[in-house]
C-alpha positions as CSV (number, residue, x, y, z in Angstrom):
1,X,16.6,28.0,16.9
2,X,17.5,24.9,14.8
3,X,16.5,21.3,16.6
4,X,18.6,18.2,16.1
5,X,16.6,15.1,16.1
6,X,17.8,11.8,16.4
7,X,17.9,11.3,13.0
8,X,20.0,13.9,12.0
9,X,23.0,12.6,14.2
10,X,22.5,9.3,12.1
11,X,23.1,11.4,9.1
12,X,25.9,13.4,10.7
13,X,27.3,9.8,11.5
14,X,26.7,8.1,9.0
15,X,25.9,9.5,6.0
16,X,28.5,11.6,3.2
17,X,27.0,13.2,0.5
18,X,28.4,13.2,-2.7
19,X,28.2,16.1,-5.5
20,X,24.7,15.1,-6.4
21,X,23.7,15.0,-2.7
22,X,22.0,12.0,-3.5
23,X,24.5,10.0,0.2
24,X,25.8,6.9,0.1
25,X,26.5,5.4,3.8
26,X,30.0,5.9,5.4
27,X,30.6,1.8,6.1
28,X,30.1,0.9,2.4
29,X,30.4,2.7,-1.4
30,X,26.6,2.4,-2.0
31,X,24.3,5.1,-3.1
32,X,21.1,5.4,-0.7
33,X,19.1,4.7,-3.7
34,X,19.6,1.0,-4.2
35,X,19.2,0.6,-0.4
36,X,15.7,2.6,-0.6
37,X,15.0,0.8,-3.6
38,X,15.8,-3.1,-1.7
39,X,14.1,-1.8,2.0
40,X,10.9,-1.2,-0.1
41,X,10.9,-4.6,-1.3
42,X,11.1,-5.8,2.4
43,X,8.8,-3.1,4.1
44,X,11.7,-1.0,4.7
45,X,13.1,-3.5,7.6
46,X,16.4,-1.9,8.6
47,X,17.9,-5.2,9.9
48,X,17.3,-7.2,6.3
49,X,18.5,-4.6,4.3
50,X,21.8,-4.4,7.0
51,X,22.5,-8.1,6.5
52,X,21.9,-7.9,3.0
53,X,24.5,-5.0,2.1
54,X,26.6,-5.6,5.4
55,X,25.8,-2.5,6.8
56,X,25.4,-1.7,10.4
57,X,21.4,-1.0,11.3
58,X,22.7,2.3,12.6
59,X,23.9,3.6,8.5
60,X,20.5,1.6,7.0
61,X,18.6,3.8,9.5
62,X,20.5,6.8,8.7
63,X,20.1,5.9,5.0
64,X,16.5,5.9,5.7
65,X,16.2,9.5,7.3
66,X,18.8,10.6,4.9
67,X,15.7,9.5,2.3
68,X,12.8,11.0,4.0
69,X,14.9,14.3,3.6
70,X,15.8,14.1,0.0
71,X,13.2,11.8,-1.5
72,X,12.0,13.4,-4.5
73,X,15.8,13.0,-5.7
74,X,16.7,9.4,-4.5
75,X,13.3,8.9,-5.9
76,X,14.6,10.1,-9.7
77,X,17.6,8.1,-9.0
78,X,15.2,4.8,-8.7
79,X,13.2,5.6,-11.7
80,X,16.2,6.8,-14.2
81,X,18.3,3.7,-13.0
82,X,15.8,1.1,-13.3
83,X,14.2,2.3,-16.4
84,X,18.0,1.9,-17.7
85,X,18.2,-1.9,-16.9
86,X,14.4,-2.3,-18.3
């Protein structure tokens, strides 16, 4: 028996995956990364990092389960990208 948290219909709403499966949120062309890598400059406040991207709280919360799930990629994604702006 598979469960279905509340996070995972956030995803399912939410959320597409690209080839990499690294998501970007459905309102917006953003990868998850640079939201993960913003929310953990504010403490990972789902209403700042909404306002900032113009988001709804609902795909910034989704973007944060989405991350839970898949960190040690989105987490390669932070270090390769902002070692390539360094």
């Amino acid at each position: 028996m598979e469960f279905v948290t509340d996070g995972d219909v956030l995803v399912a709403e939410h959320v597409i995956r690209p080839v990499e499966d690294a998501g970007q949120p459905v309102d917006l062309g953003l990868p998850i990364w640079v939201i993960i890598d913003s929310a953990r400059v504010v403490g990972f406040d789902s209403k700042r990092v909404a306002v900032r991207y113009e988001l709804s709280e609902e795909s910034v919360k989704a973007a944060f389960h989405y991350y839970e799930s898949h960190k040690p990629l989105i987490d390669v994604q932070i270090s390769t990208c902002v070692e390539s702006y360094s």
